[in-house]
C-alpha positions in Angstrom: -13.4 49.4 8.6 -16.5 50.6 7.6 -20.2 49.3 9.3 -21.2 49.2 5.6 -18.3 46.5 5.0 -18.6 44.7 8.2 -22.5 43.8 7.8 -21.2 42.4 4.5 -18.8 40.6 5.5 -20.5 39.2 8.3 -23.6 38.4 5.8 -21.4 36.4 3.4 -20.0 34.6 6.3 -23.3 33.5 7.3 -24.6 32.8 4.1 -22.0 29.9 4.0 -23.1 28.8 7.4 -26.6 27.9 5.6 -24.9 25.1 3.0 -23.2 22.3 4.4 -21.2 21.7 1.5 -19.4 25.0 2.8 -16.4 25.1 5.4 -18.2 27.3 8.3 -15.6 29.3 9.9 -16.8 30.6 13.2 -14.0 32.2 14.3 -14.1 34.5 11.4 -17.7 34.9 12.2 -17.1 35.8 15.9 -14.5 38.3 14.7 -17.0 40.0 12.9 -19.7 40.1 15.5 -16.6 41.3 17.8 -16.1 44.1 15.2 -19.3 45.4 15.0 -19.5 45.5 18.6 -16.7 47.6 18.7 -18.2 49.6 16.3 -21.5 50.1 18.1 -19.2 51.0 21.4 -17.9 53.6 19.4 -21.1 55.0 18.1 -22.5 55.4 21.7 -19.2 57.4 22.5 -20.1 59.7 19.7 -23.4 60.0 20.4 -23.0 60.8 23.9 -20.2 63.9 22.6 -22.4 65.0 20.1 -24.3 68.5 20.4 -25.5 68.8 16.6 -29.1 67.7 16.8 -28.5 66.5 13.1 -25.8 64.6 13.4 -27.0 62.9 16.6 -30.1 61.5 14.5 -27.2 60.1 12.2 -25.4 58.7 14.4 -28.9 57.1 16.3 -29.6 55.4 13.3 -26.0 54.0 12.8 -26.2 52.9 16.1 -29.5 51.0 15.3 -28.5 49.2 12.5 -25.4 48.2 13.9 -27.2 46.8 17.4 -29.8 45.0 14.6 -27.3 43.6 12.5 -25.4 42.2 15.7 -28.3 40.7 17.1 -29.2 39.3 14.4 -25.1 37.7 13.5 -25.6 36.2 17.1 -28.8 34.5 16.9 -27.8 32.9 13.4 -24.2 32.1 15.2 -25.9 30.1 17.8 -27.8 28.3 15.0 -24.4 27.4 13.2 -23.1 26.4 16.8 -23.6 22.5 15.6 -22.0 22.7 12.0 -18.8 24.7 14.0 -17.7 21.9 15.9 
């Protein structure tokens, strides 16, 4: 799956977390996180491999906004920690 389609799905996820009216489903959302962690694993690999000074800026700035949109999946995870139980 793509980072493009993980950040979204993780966004929507969280976007529920917000309402109460909404079933939260932390599980899926630690999935997600999981995912993109994966993902940014992956990148590092890449990036470490790669000699093509273009490509490695590429793959520096995937990297980035995958490690921002974790961080940021994690911090609003802990705030849904209450609504998950």
């Amino acid at each position: 799956m793509g980072l493009n389609k993980l950040i979204k799905k993780l966004k929507q996820n969280l976007h529920k977390g917000k309402k109460s009216k909404h079933n939260i489903s932390c599980e899926r959302i630690d999935e997600l996180l999981e995912k993109i962690k994966r993902k940014e694993r992956k990148l590092q690999a890449m990036l470490a491999e790669e000699d093509d000074k273009s490509e490695r800026k590429h793959l520096k700035l995937e990297l980035k906004i995958a490690s921002a949109e974790h961080r940021k999946g994690l911090k609003r995870r802990r705030e849904l920690e209450k609504k998950c139980k």
